[in-house]
N, C-alpha and C positions, 0 to 999 in steps of 0.2 A: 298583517305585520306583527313581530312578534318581539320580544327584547332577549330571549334568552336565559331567563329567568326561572325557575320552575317553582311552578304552584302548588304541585302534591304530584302523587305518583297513581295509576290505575293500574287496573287487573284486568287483562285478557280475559274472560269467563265464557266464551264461544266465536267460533271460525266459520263461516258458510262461504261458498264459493257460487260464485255465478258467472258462468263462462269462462272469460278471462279476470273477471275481478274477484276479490277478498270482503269480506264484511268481514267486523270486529263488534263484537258486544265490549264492553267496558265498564267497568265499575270502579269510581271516583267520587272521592270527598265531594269534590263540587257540582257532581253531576245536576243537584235541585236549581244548580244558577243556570245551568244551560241553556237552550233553546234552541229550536229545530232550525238550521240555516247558517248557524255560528260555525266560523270557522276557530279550530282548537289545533293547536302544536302534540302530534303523539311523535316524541323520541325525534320531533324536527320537522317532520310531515306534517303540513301540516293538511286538516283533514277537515270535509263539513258535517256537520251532525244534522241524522235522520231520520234517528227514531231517538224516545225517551222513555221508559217504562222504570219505574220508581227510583234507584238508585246507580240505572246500568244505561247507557246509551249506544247507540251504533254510529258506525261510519265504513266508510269504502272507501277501497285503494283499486284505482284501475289497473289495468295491465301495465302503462309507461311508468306508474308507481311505484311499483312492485319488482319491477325491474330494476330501479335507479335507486332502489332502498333496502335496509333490511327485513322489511315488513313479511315478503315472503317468508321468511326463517321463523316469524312468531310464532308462539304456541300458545296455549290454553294455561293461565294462569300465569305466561309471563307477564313481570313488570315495564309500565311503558310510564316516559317523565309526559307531564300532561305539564301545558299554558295556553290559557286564553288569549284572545288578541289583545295587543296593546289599548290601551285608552288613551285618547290622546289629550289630554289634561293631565297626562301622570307624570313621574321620573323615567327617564329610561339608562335604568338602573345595569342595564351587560349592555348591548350593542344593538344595531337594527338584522334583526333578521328575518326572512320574507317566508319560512317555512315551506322552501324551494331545495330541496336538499340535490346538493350537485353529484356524488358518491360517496360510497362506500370507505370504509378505512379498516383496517385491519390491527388489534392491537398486538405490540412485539412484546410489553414488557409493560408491568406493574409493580411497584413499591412503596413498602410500608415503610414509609417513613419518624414512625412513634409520634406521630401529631401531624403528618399530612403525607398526603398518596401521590406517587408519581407515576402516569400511564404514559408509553411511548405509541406512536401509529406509523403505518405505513399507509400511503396514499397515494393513486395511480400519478404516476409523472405529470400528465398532462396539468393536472392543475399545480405543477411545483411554482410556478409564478405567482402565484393567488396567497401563498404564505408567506410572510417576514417574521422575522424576531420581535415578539414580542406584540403581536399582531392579535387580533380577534379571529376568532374560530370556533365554530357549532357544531359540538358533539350528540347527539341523539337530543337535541336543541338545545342542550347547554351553552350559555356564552362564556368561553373560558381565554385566558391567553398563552399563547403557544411560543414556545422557547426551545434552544437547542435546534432551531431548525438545519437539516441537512442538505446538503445534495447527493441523495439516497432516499430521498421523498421519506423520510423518516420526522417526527416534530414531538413535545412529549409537551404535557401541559400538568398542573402540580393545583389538587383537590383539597379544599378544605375539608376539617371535620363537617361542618352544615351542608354543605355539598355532598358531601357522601353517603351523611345519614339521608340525605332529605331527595334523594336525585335513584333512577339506575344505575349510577355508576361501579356503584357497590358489586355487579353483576356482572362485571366486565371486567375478562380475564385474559393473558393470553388465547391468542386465533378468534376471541370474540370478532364479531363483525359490526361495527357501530355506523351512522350515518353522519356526514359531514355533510356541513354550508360555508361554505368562504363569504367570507366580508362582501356584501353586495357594492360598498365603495372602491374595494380592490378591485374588483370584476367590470365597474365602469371605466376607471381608471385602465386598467389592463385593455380593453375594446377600443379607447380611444386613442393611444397608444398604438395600436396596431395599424390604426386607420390613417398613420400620418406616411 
């Protein structure tokens, strides 16, 4: 369980492939707190750690992973938003997110706004149910809120300075490909609803 919050950012530093899976080497500020087993939020995936070796750690993404995210598309030395699990005696400071990323999103449109950034998305229909105005939404684990929603599966969400220094966002331009999670309260709400 994850809140959406990001802790610091890592570096992709090597790619290995094993059948159908991905390994990622990584290298992050926090990598000295980790521990073999802990599961980490990379870009919203979230992911288990399995090796440790001084300041770089590994994880794998299986085939259904890999498919349902943009991990495939990573490279060597891309930037990934890293968060550890929730602690549950804390604040939860963005929202609950379970590091279960539903798809993909495609960005249409970014702006500089002289003191804060507007990025718009396009996202497969099927989940146009799962967004409201002004609703919670996780972008490559960001928890940000989402406005201007359309019916055009289009939604655009508005980045502070700290967010942008401090997140990937900065990386993401038009045709980028980011990973989304819808509200896991929406997605209950929407299942039970259907069941009536």
């Amino acid at each position: 369980m994850f809140t959406g919050i990001i802790e610091a950012t890592g570096r992709i530093t090597d790619i290995t492939s094993s059948g159908t899976n991905k390994s990622f080497w990584i290298e992050c500020a926090v990598t000295h707190e980790l521990r073999i087993d802990q599961s980490v939020s990379h870009d919203g995936v979230c992911l288990t750690v399995e090796e440790i070796k001084d300041n770089i750690y590994k994880v794998t993404a299986i085939e259904e992973t890999l498919k349902k995210t943009n991990l495939n598309t990573r490279q060597i030395n891309d930037i990934v938003n890293i968060e550890r699990c929730m602690l549950m005696n804390g604040r939860l400071d963005g929202h609950i997110v379970q590091g279960h990323v539903d798809s993909t999103a495609v960005c249409t449109g970014r702006k500089d706004l002289k003191g804060s950034w507007e990025y718009t998305f396009r996202y497969p229909e099927e989940f146009a149910h799962l967004l409201i105005e002004k609703g919670s939404v996780c972008i490559n684990g960001t928890s940000l809120t989402c406005f201007n929603v359309t019916t055009d599966n289009l939604f655009t969400v508005a980045i502070i300075p700290y967010t942008y220094e401090h997140t990937s966002i900065q990386n993401v331009f038009p045709e980028s490909i980011v990973n989304i999670e819808f509200d896991v309260i929406g997605k209950y709400i929407a299942r039970i609803s259907s069941l009536k």
